[in-house]
C-alpha positions in Angstrom: 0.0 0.0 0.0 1.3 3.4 -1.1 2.2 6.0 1.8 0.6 9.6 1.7 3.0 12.0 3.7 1.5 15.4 4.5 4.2 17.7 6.2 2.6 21.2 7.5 3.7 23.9 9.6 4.9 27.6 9.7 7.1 28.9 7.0 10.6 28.3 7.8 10.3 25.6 10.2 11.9 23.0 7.4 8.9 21.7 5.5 10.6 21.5 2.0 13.9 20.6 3.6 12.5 17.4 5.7 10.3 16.5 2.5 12.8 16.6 0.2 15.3 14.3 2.4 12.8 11.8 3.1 12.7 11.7 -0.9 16.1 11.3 -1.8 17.8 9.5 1.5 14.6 7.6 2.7 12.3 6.8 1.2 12.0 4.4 -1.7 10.0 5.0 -4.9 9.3 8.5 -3.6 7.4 11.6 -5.3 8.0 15.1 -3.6 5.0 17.8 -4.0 6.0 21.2 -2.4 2.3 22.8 -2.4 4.2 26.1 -2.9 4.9 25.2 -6.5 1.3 25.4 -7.0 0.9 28.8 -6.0 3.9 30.8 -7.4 1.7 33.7 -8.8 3.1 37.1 -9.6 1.9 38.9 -8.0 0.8 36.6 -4.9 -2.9 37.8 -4.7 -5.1 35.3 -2.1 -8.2 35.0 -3.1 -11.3 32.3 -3.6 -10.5 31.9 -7.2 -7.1 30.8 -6.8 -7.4 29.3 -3.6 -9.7 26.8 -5.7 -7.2 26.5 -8.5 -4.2 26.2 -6.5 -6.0 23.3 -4.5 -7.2 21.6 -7.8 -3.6 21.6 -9.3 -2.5 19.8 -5.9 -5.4 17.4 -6.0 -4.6 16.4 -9.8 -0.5 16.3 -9.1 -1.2 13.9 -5.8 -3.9 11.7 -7.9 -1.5 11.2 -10.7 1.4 10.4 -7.7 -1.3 7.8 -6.3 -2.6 6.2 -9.5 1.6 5.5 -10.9 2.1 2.1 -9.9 6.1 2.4 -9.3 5.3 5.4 -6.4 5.3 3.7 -3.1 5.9 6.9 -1.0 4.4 10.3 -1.9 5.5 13.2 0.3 3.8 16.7 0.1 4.4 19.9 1.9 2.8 23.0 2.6 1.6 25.7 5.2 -1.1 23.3 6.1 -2.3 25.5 9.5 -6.1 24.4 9.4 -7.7 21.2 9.4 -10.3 22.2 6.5 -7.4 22.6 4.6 -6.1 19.1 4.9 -9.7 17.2 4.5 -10.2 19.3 1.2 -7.4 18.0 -0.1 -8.4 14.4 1.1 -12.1 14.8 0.1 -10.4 15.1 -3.8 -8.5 12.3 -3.6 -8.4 8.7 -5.3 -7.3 5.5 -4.5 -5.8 3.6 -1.5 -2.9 4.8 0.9 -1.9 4.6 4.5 -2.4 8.7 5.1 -0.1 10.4 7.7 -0.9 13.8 8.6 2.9 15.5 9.9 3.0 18.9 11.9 6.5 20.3 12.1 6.7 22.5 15.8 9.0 24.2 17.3 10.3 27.2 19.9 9.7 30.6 18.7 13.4 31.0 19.4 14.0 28.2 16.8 12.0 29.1 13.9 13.2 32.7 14.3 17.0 30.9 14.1 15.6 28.9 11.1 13.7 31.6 9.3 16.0 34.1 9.5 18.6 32.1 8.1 16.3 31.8 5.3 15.8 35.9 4.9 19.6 35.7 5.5 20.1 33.4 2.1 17.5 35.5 0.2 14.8 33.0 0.6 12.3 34.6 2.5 11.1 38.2 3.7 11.9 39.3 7.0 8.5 41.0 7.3 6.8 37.4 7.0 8.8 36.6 10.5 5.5 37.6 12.8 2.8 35.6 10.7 5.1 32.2 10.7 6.2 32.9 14.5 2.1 33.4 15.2 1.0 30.3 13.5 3.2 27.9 15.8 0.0 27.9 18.2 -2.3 27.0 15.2 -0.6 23.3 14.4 -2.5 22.1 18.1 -5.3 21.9 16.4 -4.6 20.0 13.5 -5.3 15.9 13.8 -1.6 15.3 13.1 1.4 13.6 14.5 3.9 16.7 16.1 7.3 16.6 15.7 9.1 19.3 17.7 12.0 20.1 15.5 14.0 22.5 18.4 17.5 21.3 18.1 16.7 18.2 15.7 19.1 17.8 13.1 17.1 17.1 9.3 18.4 13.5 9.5 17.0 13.7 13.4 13.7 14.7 12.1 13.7 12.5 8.6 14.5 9.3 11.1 11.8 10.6 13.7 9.0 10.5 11.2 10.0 7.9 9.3 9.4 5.7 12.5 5.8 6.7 12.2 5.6 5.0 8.2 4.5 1.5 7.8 5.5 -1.1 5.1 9.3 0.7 5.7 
């Protein structure tokens, strides 16, 4: 049976990082899905209509993933800091897999270290700091398996979820 990885939490906290280890170090027969991808948009304007089209690319990426018989291991990432979020993409899905819902946590202290290495590499805006440090709180109430990644090394954290996968 095929594995269906969700990995969510704050931007910066190592989402895309994690994912992509799992995928090349890991995991075998693995696709990587970085929900970002689906909503690079310039310029970045949230609203309903691509909300829904940015969720409908997602669904169709993961359904091709789940119906390729050599995938084994599908891994996909995103700022995932509501529930509704993660049962719309669920409700849209075909197939059988063993689901795992992932929700990377840490100190404020550490995703500040973490994301501001990121604004320090040109990855990320230091104005964005506040809205990832204030969504730490949010990941409580998602039905997912927390991994507190204060201090964790990425091979720490790969090996930490992986001991949550079956048929590994």
């Amino acid at each position: 049976m095929k594995n269906l990885i969700f990995i969510g939490g704050p931007m910066g906290i190592g989402k895309t990082t994690i994912g992509k280890y799992l995928v090349e170090h890991s995991l075998d027969n693995a696709a990587f899905l970085d929900g970002d991808w689906c909503w690079y948009l310039n310029p970045f304007v949230v609203n309903d209509e691509n909300k829904q089209m940015v969720q409908k690319n997602i669904c169709f990426l993961l359904n091709s993933f789940i119906k390729n018989s050599k995938i084994e291991n599908i891994v996909f990432v995103w700022v995932m800091h509501q529930q509704e979020i993660i049962d719309e993409l669920l409700a849209k899905l075909d197939g059988s897999f063993n689901f795992y819902s992932f929700s990377l946590i840490s100190s404020r202290k550490e995703l500040a270290k973490r994301f501001l290495s990121d604004v320090n590499s040109g990855i990320r805006e230091k104005e964005n700091l506040e809205n990832a440090l204030s969504r730490i709180k949010l990941y409580n109430n998602i039905n997912s398996i927390k991994i507190d990644v204060t201090g964790l090394t990425v091979e720490q954290t790969a090996n930490k979820l992986k001991s949550y996968l079956s048929n590994e």
